[in-house]
N, C-alpha and C positions, 0 to 999 in steps of 0.2 A: 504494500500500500504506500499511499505520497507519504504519510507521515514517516512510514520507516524510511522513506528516499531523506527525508531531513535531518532523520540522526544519522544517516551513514556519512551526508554533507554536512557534519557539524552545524545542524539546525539552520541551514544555509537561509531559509527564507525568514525566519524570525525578525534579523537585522535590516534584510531590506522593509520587510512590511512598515518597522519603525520608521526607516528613511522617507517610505512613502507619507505616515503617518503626521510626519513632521513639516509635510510640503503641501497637502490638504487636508489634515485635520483626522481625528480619528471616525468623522462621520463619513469621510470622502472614501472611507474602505474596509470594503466587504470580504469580511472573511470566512464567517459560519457556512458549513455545509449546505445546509438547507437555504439558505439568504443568494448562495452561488445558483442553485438551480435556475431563476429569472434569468441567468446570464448564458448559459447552457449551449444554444442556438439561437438562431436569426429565425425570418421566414420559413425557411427551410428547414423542419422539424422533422425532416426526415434524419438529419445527421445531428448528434449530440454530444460534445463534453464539455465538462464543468472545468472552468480558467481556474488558475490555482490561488489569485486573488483579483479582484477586483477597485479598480480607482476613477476617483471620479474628480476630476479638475473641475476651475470654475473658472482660470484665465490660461493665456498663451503660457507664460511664465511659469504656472504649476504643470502644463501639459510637458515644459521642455524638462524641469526638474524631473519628473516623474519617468521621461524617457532616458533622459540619463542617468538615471540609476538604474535600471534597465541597461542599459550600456556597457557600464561599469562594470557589472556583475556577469554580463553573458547571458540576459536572460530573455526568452520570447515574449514580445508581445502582439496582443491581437486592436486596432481600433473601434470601437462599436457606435453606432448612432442612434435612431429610434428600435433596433431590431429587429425594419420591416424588408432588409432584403430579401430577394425570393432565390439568392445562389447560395449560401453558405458562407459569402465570402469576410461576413463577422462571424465564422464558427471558429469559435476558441482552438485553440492545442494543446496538447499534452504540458502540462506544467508549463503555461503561459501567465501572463499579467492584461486583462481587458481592461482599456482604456478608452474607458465611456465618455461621451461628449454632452450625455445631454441636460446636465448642469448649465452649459456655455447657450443659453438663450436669450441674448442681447441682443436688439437689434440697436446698433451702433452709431449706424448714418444714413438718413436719407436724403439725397440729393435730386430734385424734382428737376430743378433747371436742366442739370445733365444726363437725364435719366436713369441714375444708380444708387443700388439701396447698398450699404454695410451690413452685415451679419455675423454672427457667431454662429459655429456648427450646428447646435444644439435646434437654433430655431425652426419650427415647423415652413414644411413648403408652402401648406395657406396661409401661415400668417403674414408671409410676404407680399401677397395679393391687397389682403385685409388691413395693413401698415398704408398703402398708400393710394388705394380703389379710392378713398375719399375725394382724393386730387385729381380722380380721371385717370390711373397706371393699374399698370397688373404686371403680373409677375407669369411668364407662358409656358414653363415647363411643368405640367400636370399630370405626374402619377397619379395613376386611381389610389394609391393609399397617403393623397396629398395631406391627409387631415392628422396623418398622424407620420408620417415619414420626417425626415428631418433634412437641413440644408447640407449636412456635412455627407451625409449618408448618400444624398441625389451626385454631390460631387464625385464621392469615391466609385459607385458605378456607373455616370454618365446617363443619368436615371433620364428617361424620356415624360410619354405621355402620349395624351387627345391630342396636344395642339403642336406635336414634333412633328407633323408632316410639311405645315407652313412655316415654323417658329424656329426650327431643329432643336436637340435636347442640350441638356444642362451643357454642354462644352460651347454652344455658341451663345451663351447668356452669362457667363463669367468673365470679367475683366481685372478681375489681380485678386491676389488670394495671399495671405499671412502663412507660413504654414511651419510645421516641427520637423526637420529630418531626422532618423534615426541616429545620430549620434550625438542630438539634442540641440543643437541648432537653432534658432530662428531666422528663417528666409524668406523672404518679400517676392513674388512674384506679379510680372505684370505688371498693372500699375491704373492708373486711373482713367487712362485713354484707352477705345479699343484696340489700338496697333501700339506695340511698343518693338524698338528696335532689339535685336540678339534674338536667340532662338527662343520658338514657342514653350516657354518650359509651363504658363499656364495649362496650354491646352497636352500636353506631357504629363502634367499631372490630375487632371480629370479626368475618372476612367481609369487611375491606377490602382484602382481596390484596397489604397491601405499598406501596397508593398513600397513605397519610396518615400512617407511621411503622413504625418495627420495637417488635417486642415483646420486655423484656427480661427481665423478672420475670411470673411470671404467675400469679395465686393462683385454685387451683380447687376444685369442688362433689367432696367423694365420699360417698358412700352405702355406708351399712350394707346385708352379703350376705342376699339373702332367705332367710327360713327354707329353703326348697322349691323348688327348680326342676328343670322338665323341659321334655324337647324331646320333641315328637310328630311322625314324619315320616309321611306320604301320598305314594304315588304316581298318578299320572293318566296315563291313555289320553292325552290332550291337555294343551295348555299353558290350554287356554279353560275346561277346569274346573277347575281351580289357580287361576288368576284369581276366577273366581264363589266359588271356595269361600273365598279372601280378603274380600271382599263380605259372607260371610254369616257371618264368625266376627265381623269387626268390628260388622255390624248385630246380632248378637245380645248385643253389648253387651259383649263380651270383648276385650281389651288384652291382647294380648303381650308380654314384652318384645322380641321379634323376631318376625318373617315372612316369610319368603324363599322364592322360587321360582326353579328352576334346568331347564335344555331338555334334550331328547335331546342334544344336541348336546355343551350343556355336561356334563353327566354322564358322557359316554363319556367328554370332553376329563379330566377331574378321577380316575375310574377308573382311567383308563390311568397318571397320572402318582402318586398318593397312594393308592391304592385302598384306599378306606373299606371297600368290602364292604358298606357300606351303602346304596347307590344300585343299585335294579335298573337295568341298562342297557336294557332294551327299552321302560321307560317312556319317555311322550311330555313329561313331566314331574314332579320331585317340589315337597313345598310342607314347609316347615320350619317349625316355630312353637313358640318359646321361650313356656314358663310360668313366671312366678315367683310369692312371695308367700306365705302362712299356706297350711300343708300341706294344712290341708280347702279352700281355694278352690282350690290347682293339681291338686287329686284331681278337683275338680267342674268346674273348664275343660277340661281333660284328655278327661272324659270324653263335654263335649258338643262337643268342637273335632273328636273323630272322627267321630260322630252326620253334623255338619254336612260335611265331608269326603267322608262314604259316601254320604251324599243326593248327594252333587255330582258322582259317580263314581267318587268312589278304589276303586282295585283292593284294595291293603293301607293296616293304618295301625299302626305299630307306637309303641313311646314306650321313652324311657329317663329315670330319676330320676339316676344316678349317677355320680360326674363323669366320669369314663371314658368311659364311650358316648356322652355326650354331648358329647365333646369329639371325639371318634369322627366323629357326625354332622355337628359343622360344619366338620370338616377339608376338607372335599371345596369347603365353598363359601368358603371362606376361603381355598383355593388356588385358585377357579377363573380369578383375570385369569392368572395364572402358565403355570395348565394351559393356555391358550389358544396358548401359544408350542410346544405339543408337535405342534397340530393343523393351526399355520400359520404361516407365516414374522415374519407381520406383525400386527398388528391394533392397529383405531382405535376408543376404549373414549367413549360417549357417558355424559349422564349427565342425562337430562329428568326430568322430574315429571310427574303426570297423577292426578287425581282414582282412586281404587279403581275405581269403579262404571266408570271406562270403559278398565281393564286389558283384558280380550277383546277390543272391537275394536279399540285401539289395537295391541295385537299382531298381528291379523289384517292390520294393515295394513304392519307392519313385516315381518311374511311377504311379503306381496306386493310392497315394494322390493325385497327380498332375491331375487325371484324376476325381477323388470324388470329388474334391474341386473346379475343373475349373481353378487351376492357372498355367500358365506355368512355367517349372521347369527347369533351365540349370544348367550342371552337370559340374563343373570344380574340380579337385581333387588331389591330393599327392596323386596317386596311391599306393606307392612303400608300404608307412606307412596306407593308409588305410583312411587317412585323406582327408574325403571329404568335399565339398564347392559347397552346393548347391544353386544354385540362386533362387528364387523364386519372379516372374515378377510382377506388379502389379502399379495400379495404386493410388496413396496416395488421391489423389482429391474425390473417389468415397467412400464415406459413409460405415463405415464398413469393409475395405477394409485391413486397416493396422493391426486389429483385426485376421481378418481369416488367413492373412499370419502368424501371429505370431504361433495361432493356428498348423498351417503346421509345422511351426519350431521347434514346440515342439514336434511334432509328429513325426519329422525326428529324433531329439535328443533322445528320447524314443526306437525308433527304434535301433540309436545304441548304446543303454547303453543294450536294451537285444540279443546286436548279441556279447555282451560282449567287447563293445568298451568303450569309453568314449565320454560325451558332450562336451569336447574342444579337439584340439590340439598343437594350434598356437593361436588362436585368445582371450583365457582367458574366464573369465568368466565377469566381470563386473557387467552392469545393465542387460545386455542383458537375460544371463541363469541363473542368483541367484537362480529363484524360480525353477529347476530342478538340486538343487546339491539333494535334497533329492532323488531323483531317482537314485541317484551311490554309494551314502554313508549313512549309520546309522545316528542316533540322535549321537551314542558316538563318531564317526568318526568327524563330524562336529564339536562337542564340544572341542574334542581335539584338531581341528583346531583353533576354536574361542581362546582357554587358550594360544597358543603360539603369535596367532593375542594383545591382551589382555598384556600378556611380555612389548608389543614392545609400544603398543599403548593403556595404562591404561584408557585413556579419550574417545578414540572413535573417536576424531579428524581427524585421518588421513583417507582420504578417506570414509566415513561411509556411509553404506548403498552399499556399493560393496561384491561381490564374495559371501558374504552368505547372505540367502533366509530372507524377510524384509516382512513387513505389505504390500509396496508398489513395487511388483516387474514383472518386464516383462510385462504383456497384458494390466495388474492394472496399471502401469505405463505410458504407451502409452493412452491407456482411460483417463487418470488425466489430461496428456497434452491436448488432443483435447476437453477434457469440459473446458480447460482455469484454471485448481483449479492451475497450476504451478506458481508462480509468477513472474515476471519482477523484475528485482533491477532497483530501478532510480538512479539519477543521485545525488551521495554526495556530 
């Protein structure tokens, strides 16, 4: 057990927990067994183990202390934010130190003239919206779990959303960021202007999952409210002319702010639990499509985004201008990973990319696992970009079970690396896909990932055993947990 690992190391961890203890206080750190469990995993409840202690800073200064003693000592650490990633890629390690953010929820600076708000990690993604929607701004990068995910956490995976088809995700909405590197450091990136001369090291560091520093200050893009916006919903006999009709809104040369497509499946799931009223349930599918912008172009997209719609089969196509209804309309898909738990015990939430033009057969083919394997499959998606979010049902209790789905997941992932997509879009890579980077990238490709990782993080410390492919990764991983080889940290 860990505690005999402490007497064999002369109670190695006792003196740092002090050291921690004395840089944020002895409430900033969790040590009881039981108090560890909340810390365990992310999203991704599929993989579990308990960090060996827990800390919780509340400025830049305490994060860089906190990592340097870490340093010092040799020891792993893990970053965490709200705990809603859906890769793993806040799952603790084997006698690590979790270095929780979400203490640091300041918001710092708003600057309306320039259009950029300051944050600390900790801060929620709506409340950056809700900070300055008074003055006419919003803040555009909108995970479905915006209400409760955090700023630091959207940086580290390059978190998208609804409105990343017009807006793109968090890496095009960051303009300089404070940040820790692993050796304790504090370093300024970026800066206050969108273009700053020397290399991208912002956009280098968004989308690094935690392996090359934590982020402590983060200065972002927000945007003035369009005059005009509306949501147009269609439903379809099928999920493959929802698909084509994504194809033909985009080729006719119209940009959404959003585009989403939701299954029989998921509809019913989303009805049952939030009931919009606005999802027929017999559809085989509906398709969503945010307009914004000057009121005469969202009148004249509006009216050829149905045109194209009804060519492609929609039964109906209704729309709403006003905030109400249309808050209305995206309720349903904005609960649907949630709804998902109403319909089944368990579910493992993928998250590929795949060119427009080959949404139809790619889903026909993800029907057809669903069909060879026996599991059910609900299709929720970022149409616009291609980025789909497949659910895949199942129950965790039953022998074998968590095994085959993973199997699916990779078989879904595979599927879009050769329709020429990519295995993430939003959701990172983590613990979840490590062992399918080699399906996108060379050995040299990786490598030259590893040598910039390696810059930042010479020790290995930070985050280790994320984003590239390990002894122990994905299926191997989930199998290690359920024979018990993970182990528990007791109590120091």
């Amino acid at each position: 057990m860990l505690a005999n690992f402490f007497n064999k190391t002369d109670n190695k961890w006792k003196p740092i927990v002090k050291q921690f203890e004395k840089v944020v206080g002895k409430d900033g750190v969790v040590r009881r067994k039981e108090e560890l469990l909340t810390y365990e995993c992310d999203g991704l409840t599929s993989y579990r183990q308990r960090p060996a202690v827990v800390v919780l800073p509340r400025t830049t200064e305490q994060v860089a202390e906190v990592v340097k003693i870490c340093d010092r000592n040799s020891v792993k650490w893990v970053a965490r934010g709200a705990g809603t990633g859906l890769s793993g890629g806040a799952l603790p390690v084997e006698d690590c130190v979790l270095i929780v953010t979400a203490r640091m929820k300041k918001i710092l600076d708003i600057d309306l003239e320039n259009q950029r708000i300051t944050v600390e990690p900790g801060v929620i993604n709506n409340w950056v919206t809700q900070a300055v929607s008074g003055a006419g701004f919003y803040y555009a990068p909108d995970p479905s779990s915006q209400i409760i995910c955090s700023i630091g956490g959207n940086v580290a995976e390059n978190s998208g959303g609804v409105h990343c088809l017009k807006y793109g995700v968090t890496t095009n909405h960051v303009i300089g960021l404070k940040i820790v590197i692993p050796d304790g450091s504090i370093v300024d990136l970026g800066g206050m202007v969108p273009e700053m001369p020397g290399y991208d090291l912002t956009g280098l560091f968004v989308g690094s999952e935690g392996t090359i520093g934590i982020a402590t200050e983060i200065t972002l893009r927000i945007l003035k409210t369009p005059e005009s916006i509306c949501v147009v919903l269609a439903d379809f006999s099928s999920i493959e002319e929802a698909a084509v009709s994504v194809a033909g809104i985009i080729g006719s040369g119209i940009i959404p702010a959003g585009m989403e497509i939701m299954d029989n499946l998921s509809i019913n799931a989303v009805e049952d639990v939030v009931a919009t009223g606005c999802y027929p349930r017999d559809a085989g599918a509906i398709l969503l499509v945010e307009l914004d912008g000057l009121e005469v172009e969202v009148a004249a997209n509006k009216k050829r985004v149905g045109e194209i719609c009804r060519d492609n089969g929609a039964r109906n196509v209704t729309s709403a201008n006003d905030p109400e209804t249309r808050s209305k309309m995206w309720k349903g898909r904005k609960a649907a990973f949630a709804a998902a738990g109403h319909i089944s015990p368990d579910y493992f939430v993928q998250d590929g990319v795949i060119p427009r033009t080959q949404l139809a057969s790619v889903l026909k083919e993800i029907n057809a696992l669903s069909d060879r394997y026996g599991y059910r499959i609900a299709n929720v998606f970022h149409a616009g970009d291609g980025n789909l979010h497949p659910l895949i049902l199942y129950d965790n209790s039953v022998e074998g079970a968590l095994e085959t789905v993973e199997e699916i997941g990779g078989e879904i992932l595979k599927l879009c690396v050769k329709a020429g997509g990519s295995i993430s879009g939003e959701h990172g890579i983590g613990s979840d896909k490590n062992c399918f980077m080699p399906d996108m990238f060379s050995d040299t490709d990786l490598e030259t990932m590893k040598w910039v990782r390696q810059v930042f993080n010479p020790k290995g410390l930070a985050n280790p055993g994320k984003v590239f492919p390990t002894p122990r990764t994905c299926g191997e991983s989930a199998k290690a947990h359920q024979k018990g080889k993970f182990k528990d940290a007791e109590v120091l």
